[in-house]
Every structure is written in structure tokens, then in C-alpha cells.
N, C-alpha and C positions, 0 to 999 in steps of 0.2 A: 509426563515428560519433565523430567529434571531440570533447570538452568545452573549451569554454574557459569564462573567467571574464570578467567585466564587471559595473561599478556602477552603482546612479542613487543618488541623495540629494536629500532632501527639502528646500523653502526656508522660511523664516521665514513667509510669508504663505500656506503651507497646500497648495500645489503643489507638485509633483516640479519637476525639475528641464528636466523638457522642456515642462512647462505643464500638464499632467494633473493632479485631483484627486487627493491623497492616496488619498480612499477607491478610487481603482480600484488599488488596490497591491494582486497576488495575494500570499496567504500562501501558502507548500509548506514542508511537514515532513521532504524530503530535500533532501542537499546538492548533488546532482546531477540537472539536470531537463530538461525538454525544452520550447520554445515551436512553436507552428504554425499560430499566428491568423490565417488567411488570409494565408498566405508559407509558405514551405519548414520545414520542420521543423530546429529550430536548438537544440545540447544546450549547458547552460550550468553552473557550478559556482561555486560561494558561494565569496567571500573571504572575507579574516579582516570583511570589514563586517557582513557575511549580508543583502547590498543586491545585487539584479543587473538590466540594463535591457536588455528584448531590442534587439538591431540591428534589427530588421526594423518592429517595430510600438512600441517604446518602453514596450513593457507592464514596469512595474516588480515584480518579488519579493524577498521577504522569507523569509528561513527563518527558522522556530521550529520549536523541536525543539517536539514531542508531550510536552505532560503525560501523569502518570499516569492519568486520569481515562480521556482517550483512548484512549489506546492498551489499557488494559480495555475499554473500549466496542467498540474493534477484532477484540480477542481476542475479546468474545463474541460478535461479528457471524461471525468465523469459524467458531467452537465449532458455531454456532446450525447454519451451513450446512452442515457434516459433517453433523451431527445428521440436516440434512434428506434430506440424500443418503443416510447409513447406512440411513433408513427407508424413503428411496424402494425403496432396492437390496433390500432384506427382502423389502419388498410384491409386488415385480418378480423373484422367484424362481421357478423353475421348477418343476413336480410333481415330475421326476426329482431337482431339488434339497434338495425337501423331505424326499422319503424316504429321500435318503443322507444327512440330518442324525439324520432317525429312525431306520436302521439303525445309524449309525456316529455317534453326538453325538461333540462337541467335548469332550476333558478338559480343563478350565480347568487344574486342578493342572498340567499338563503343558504346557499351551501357557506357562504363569507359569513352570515351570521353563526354557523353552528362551529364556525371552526374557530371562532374569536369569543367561542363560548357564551354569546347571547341569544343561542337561539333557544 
């Protein structure tokens, strides 16, 4: 897949430059991205403007990096979903599972030592 690069810029009277309302200008948080709005899938990559205009449909982006704010919200949308899967996979254990936990538990001391590389 190719990246290239490509601008649009906005005019004094509130349009882009192909005629489209400012407000349809996608915002993306990467510098490298993809369009395929009804056309071929076409990857594209921010100049020093961080303005790019697909060939295909004219759809204008903008990159802005991620506040902090987000990118926490991100982190805990992820957090959240481990979470949800550590407990599904608990729940979804097997009896055989179970009782080699109960015959054999896990030594935390131990698994901390092997993972801080002194074990």
C-alpha cells in the first residue's frame, strides 16, 4: 500500500477549496491514514500543513495530535476491555482448571521474581 501526501485549504468565505462546507472536514489523530468512501481504498500522509484532500471524493483531513485527556479515556477504554476478557476467561474455566489451581496455586512471590528477571 502506497502512502502519499496531498492538501486541501480552506477559503475566506467558510468552504474548502473544492466548494464543501468546512464543517465536513474529517479530524484523524494519525499521520498516516486511509480513505474509501465509496472508491478504492487510497492511503494518504499529513504534510508539514496537517491538511490532506482525498483524490477520489474530496473529503478534506486534518490531523490533531490527541490531548491528554484522550488519549486517558483511550487507555481506559482499553484497561476496561482486558478487564472484561481477564473475567470472562476466569468465569470460562474448566473443572480440570480449577483443581489444578487448587492443587498447585500460583506463587505470586515467584512469578514477581521471574518477571523482574531474578528468578
Amino acid at each position: 500500500m502506497e502512502a502519499r501526501s496531498a492538501t486541501g485549504h480552506g477559503t475566506k468565505d467558510g468552504t474548502s477549496a473544492t466548494g464543501r462546507d468546512i464543517s465536513m472536514v474529517k479530524i484523524i489523530h494519525t499521520k498516516t491514514f486511509s480513505c474509501a468512501d465509496d472508491h478504492p481504498i487510497v492511503w494518504y500522509t499529513f504534510d508539514e500543513t496537517n491538511k490532506a484532500l482525498c483524490g477520489y471524493c474530496a473529503t478534506e483531513f486534518v490531523y490533531e495530535e490527541k490531548d491528554f485527556h484522550d488519549k486517558m479515556v483511550e487507555e481506559k477504554e482499553l484497561l476496561d476491555m482486558s478487564m472484561k476478557e481477564s473475567i470472562r476467561q476466569k468465569e470460562e474455566r474448566t473443572y480440570s482448571e480449577e483443581m489444578q489451581d487448587k492443587i498447585e496455586p500460583i506463587d505470586d512471590d515467584y512469578v514477581n521474581k521471574i518477571l523482574k528477571g531474578s528468578g
